[in-house]
C-alpha positions in Angstrom: 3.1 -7.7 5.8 4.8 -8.0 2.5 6.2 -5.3 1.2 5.2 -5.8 -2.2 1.8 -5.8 -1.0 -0.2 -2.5 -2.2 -1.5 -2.4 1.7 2.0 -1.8 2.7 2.2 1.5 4.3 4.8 3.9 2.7 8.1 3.1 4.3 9.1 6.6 4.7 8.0 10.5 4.4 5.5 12.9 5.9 2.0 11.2 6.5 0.2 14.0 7.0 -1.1 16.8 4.6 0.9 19.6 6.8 3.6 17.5 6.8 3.8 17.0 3.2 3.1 20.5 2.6 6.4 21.9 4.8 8.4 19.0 3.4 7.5 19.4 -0.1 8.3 23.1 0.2 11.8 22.6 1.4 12.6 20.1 -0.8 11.2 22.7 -3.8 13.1 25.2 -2.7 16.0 23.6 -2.5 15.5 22.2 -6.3 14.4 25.3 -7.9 16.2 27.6 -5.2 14.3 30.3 -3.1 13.9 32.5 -6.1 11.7 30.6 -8.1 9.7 29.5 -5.4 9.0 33.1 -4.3 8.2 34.2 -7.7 5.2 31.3 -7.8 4.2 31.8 -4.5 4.0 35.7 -4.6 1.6 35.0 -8.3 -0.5 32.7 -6.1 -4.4 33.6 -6.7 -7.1 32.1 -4.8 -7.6 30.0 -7.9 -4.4 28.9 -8.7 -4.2 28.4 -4.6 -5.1 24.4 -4.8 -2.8 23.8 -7.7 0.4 25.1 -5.7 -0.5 23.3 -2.7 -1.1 20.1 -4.8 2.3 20.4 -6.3 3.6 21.1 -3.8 2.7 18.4 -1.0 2.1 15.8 -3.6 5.2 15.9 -6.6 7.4 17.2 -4.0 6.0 16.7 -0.6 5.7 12.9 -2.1 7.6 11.8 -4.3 10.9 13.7 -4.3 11.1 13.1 -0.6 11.0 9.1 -1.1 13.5 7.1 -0.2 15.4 5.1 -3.3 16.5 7.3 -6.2 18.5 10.0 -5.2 17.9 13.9 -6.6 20.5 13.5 -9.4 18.3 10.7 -10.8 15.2 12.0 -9.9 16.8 15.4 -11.8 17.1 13.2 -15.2 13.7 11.3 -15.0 12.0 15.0 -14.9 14.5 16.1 -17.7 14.0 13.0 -20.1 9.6 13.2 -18.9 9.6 17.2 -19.6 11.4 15.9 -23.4 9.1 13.6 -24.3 6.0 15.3 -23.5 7.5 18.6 -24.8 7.6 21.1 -21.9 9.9 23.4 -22.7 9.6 26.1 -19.7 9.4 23.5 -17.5 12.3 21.6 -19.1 14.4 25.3 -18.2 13.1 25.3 -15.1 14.2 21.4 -14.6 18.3 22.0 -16.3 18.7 24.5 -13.4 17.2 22.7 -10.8 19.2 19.6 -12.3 22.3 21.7 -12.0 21.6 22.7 -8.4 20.9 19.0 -7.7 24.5 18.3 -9.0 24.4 17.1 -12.6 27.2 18.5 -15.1 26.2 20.4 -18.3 27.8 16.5 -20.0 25.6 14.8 -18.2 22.7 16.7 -19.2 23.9 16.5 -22.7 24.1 12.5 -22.2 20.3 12.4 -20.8 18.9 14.3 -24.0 21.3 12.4 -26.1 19.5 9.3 -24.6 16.1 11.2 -25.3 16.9 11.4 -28.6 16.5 7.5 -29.4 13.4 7.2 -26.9 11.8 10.4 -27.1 12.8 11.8 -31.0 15.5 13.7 -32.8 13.1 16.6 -32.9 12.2 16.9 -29.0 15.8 15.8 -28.4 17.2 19.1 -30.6 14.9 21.5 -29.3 16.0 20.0 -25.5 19.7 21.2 -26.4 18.9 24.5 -27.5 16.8 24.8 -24.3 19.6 23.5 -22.1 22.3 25.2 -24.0 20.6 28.8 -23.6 20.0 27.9 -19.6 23.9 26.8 -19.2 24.9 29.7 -21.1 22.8 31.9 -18.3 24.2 30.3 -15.4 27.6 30.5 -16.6 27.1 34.0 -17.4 
């Protein structure tokens, strides 16, 4: 089969939905760390229930489990995504978890410096006052 083909099957990952699901949690926990997960599991409603478990199996179950870009990369794709469409908690939530995943506060500085061409001067500033304040934290 070619592998270009869009009837290849995936060439790696959980196939199943319980799969995905345990996967995707222990690859979000070890992004966002035990404590953050916690905290959005524990404000888990029965309405809010399939939006967890969609994040969860697909974003992380899915796609941060693929093969090909490592979590460093995959940390500044989110970071530059989060600065273009403006999502500032998130972007927080994403400089810590890029930290975790091993980027230095220069590197961070270099993928909003980056976002600043592609994404805006505005976006780009308000990123660095994000990141700056979440550095200053985890130094702290």
């Amino acid at each position: 089969m070619d592998p270009m083909s869009h009837d290849a099957a995936p060439d790696s990952g959980p196939h199943d939905d319980a799969a995905r699901h345990a996967a995707g949690m222990a690859v979000r926990r070890a992004v966002l760390g035990d404590e953050h997960v916690d905290r959005a599991e524990a404000k888990t409603t029965p309405f809010t229930e399939p939006f967890q478990d969609l994040i969860t199996r697909y974003a992380w179950g899915e796609i941060w489990t693929r093969p090909g870009l490592d979590r460093r990369t995959r940390s500044c794709m989110v970071l530059t995504a989060l600065v273009a469409k403006g999502h500032w908690d998130e972007l927080a939530m994403h400089v810590r978890a890029a930290v975790r995943n091993g980027l230095t506060a220069e590197e961070i500085r270099e993928v909003f410096l980056q976002a600043a061409i592609y994404c805006g001067v505005p976006a780009a500033n308000k990123a660095f006052g994000v990141a700056q304040q979440v550095l200053a934290e985890l130094e702290g």
